[in-house]
C-alpha positions in Angstrom: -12.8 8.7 -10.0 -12.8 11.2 -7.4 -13.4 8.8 -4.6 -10.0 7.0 -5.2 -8.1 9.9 -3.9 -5.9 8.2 -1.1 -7.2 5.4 -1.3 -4.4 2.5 -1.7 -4.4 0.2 -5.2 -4.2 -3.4 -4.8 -1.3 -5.7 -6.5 -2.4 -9.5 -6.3 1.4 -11.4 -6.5 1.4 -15.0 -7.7 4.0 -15.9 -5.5 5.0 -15.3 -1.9 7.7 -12.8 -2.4 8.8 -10.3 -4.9 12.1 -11.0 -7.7 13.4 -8.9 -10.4 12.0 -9.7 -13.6 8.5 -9.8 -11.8 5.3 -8.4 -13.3 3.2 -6.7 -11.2 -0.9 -5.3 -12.6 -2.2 -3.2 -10.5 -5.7 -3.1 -10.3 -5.5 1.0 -10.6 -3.0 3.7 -10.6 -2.0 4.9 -7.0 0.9 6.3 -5.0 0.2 3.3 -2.2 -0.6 -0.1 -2.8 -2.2 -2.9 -0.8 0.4 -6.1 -2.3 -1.1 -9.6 -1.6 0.8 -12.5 -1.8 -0.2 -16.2 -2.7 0.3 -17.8 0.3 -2.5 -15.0 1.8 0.4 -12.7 3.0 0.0 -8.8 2.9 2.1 -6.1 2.5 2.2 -2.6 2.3 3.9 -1.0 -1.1 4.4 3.0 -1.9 5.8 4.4 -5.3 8.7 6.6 -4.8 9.9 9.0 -8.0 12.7 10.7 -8.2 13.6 14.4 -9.7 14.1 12.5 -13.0 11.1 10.8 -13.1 12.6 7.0 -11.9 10.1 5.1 -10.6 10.7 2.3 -7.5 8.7 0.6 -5.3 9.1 0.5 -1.8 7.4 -2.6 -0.1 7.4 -2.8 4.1 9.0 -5.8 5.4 6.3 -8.7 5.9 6.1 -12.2 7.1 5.0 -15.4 4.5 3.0 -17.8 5.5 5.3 -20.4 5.9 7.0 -18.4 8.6 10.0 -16.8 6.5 10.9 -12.8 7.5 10.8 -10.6 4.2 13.2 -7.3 5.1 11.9 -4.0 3.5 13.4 -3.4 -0.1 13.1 -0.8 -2.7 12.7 -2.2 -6.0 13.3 -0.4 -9.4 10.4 -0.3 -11.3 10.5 -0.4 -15.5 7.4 -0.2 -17.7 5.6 -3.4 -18.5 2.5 -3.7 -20.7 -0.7 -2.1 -20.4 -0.6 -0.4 -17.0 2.1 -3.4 -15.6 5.1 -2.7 -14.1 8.2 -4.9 -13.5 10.3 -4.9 -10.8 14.2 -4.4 -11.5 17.1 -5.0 -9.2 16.4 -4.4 -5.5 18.4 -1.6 -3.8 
């Protein structure tokens, strides 16, 4: 366990782009995430926390596959199941 420390998480995202209502598993707990997308896109994610303990999920802008310019959002994060988060509204 000791040898995660800084090393980034991995999401895997069915899709090529992130929506609210979206559940993301990732594949450990981290502060920084490695998020790949369907179409073979990649994209670099970080938790952010507030003082009151609100989660969000800042993800660096990317292009898809197809072309298409994603802009860097921050995303709300609410508790999923079993280690999942989903995304809420974008900021």
């Amino acid at each position: 366990m000791g040898d995660d420390i800084g090393v980034a998480g991995r999401i895997e995202v069915g899709y090529s782009h992130l929506f609210a209502g979206l559940e993301l598993r990732p594949n450990r707990d981290a502060d920084e995430y490695q998020i790949a997308f369907s179409d073979g896109s990649v994209a670099r994610g970080e938790v952010l926390t507030d003082v009151g303990g609100a989660g969000a999920l800042r993800v660096e802008s990317y292009r898809t596959a197809a072309g298409t310019d994603m802009p860097e959002r921050v995303w709300m994060l609410r508790a999923g199941e079993a280690g999942a988060f989903k995304l809420g509204r974008a900021l």
